[in-house]
N, C-alpha and C positions, 0 to 999 in steps of 0.2 A: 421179699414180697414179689410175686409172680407177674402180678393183675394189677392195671390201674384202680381195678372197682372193688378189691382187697382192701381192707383196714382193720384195725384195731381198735378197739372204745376203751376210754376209762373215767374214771372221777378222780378229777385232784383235788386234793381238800386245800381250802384256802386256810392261812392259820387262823380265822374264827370259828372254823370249822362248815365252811359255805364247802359243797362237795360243784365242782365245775364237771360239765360234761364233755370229753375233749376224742376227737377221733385221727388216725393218723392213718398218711396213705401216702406210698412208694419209698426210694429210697433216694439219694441226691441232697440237694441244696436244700435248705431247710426256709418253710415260707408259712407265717403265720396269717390265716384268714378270717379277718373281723367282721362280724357280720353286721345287716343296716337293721336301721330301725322297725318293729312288727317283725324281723326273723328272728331265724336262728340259723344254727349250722345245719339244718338240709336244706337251705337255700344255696349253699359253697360247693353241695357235692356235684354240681358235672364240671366245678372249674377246679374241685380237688382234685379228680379222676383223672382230669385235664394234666394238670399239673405233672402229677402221678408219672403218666404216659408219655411223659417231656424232661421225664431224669430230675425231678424236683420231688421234698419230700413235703408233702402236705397236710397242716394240722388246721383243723376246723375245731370250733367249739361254740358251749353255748352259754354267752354274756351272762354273768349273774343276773336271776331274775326273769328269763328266758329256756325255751326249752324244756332239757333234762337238766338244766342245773338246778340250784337250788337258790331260797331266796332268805337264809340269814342275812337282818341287819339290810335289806334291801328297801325299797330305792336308796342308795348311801350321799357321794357327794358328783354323782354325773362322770363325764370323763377321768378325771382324773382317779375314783374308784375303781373302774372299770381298768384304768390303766395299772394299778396296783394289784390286781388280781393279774392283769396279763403279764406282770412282772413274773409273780409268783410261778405259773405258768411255764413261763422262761427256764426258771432254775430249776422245776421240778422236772420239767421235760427233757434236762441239759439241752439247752439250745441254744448256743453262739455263732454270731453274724448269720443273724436271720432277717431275710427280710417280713417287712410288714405289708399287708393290704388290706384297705379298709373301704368301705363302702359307705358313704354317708352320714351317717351318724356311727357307724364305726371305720370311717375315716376317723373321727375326732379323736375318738378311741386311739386310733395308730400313731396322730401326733403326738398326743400324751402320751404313748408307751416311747416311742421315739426320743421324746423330752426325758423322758427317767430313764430310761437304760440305753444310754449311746454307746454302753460297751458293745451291748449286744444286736442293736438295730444298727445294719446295715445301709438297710432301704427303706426309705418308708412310701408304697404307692396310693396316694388317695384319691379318691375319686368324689367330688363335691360335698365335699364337708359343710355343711348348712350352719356355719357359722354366723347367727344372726345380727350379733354385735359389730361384724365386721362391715357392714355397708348401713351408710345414713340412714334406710328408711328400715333396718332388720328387726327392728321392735316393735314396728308400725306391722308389718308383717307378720311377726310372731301375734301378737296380738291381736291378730285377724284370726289365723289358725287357732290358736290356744280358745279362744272365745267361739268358733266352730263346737269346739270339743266340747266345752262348758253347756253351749245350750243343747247340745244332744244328750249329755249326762241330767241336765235336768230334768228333760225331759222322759227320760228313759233311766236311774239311776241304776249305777251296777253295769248296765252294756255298755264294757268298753268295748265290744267290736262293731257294734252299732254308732259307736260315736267315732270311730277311725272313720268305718263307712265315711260318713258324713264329710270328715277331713277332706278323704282319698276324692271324692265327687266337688269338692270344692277348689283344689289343687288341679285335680286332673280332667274337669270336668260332668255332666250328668251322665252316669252308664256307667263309667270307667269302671264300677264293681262287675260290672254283670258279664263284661269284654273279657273282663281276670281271669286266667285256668284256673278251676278249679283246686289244682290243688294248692298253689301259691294263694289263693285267697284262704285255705285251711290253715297254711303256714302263719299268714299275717293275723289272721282273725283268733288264734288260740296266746299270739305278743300282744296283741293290740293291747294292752292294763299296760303291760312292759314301755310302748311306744308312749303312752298317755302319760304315763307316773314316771317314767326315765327320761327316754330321747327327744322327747318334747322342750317338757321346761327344766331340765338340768344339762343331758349333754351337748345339747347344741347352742346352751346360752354361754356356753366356754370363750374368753377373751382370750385370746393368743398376744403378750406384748409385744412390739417391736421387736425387742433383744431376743425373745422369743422363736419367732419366726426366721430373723438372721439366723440364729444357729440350727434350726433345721433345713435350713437352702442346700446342704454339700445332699443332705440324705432323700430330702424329698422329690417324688415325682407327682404332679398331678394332673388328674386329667377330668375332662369335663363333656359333657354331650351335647351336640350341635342341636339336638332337639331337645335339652333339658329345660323349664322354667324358666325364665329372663333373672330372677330372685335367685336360684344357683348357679349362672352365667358371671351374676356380678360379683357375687361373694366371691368365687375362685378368681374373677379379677384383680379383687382387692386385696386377697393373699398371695397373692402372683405379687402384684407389685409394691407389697407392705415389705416382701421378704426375698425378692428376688429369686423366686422359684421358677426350675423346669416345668416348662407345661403343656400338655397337647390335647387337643381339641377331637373327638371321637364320632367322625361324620356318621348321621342319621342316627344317634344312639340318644338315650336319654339317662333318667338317674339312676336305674338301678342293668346295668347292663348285662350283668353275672345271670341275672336270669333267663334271657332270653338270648345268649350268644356266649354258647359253654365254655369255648376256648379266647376270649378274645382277650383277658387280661395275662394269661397265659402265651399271646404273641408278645404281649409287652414288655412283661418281664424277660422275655429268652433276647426279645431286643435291646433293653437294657443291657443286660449284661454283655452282650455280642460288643456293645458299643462304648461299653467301660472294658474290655479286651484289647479297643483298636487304640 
């Protein structure tokens, strides 16, 4: 491949026959990118490109249920589903000692693939896994959120983007739709069913056990933004120190960083590895 902005598309069939929509770009170090909740993989492309341009070979795709993929047998069992497809994904792609990076709610996604294929996960980087079980009040929380959702669908039944809407102004304040670029509000608003019936109340109700967590400390990194919500400050506190994990803290950034700072997970990992060299 010539160009960082070169790729390849394909559908890999999951064996129930779910066809996954997966794109690949550069040549190098192989690094799989999970995307967050309301995307899909044209949210990964300028940190694929990225990648790409930095001797890493980069594979985007798009979550069952999301996207151009397809939705057999969907919504299934949350991460751990999602994690079984990125298995499959793995072997069909031949991809050994990959790393993983995940964003949010597919953070969770990265632990769980992490969790099942230690042959072949490397690295796992995540960035604020909204793990709501993991901090005292994360149900009181979810349950704030989740009940957002509920009365906008009653109100309104059928508009899941209308009822994200509502989420995203409740989380992030009144406006925060109308601030959105356009086209990242087209990205989130064609997931939003995805975000509502998946990443909501299945993959971020995911418990991580103790033992759990220990055995992903050699692989994981995570990292967190200085400007993200106090509610995913804590959660990565409480996986930080549930499991002993790597962790660093991303001045002036917040939760979803890949979109508005192309290469910045792209210095991390070249740092990582610089620093498992020394």
């Amino acid at each position: 491949m010539s160009g960082a902005s070169e790729y390849t598309a394909e559908h890999v069939i999951m064996p129930d026959g779910c066809p996954l929509y997966v794109e690949r770009r550069g040549v190098g170090r192989p690094v799989l990118l999970v995307h967050a909740g309301a995307e899909d993989s044209t949210g990964w492309v300028s940190q694929a490109e990225a990648l790409a341009a930095a001797g890493y070979e980069a594979f985007v795709y798009d979550r069952r249920g999301t996207g151009r993929s397809g939705r057999d047998g969907w919504p299934v069992d949350g991460a751990p589903g999602h994690a079984r497809d990125a298995v499959t994904l793995l072997t069909a792609l031949d991809l050994a000692e990959v790393t993983v990076l995940g964003v949010s709610s597919g953070a969770m996604v990265a632990l769980e693939l992490a969790l099942r294929a230690p042959a072949s996960v490397v690295r796992a980087h995540v960035h604020e896994p909204p793990a709501f079980r993991h901090v005292g009040y994360g149900m009181e929380e979810f349950e704030r959120l989740d009940g957002t959702v509920r009365h906008a669908l009653a109100g309104t039944p059928g508009d899941h983007a209308g009822a994200y809407a509502a989420l995203m102004e409740a989380v992030n304040g009144e406006g925060s739709i109308a601030r959105m670029a356009p086209g990242r509000w087209a990205m989130e608003a064609r997931n939003a069913e995805a975000f509502i019936r998946d990443d909501l109340p299945l993959i971020a109700l995911r418990r991580f056990s103790d033992g759990e967590l220990a055995r992903l400390a050699p692989l994981v990194r995570l990292t967190v933004g200085s400007e993200s919500p106090s509610f995913l400050r804590h959660v990565a506190a409480a996986l930080r120190a549930s499991g002993g994990w790597s962790h660093q803290v991303l001045p002036g950034q917040g939760h979803t960083p890949h979109l508005s700072e192309p290469e910045i997970f792209v210095d991390l990992l070249v740092k990582a590895a610089a620093d498992e060299q020394t």
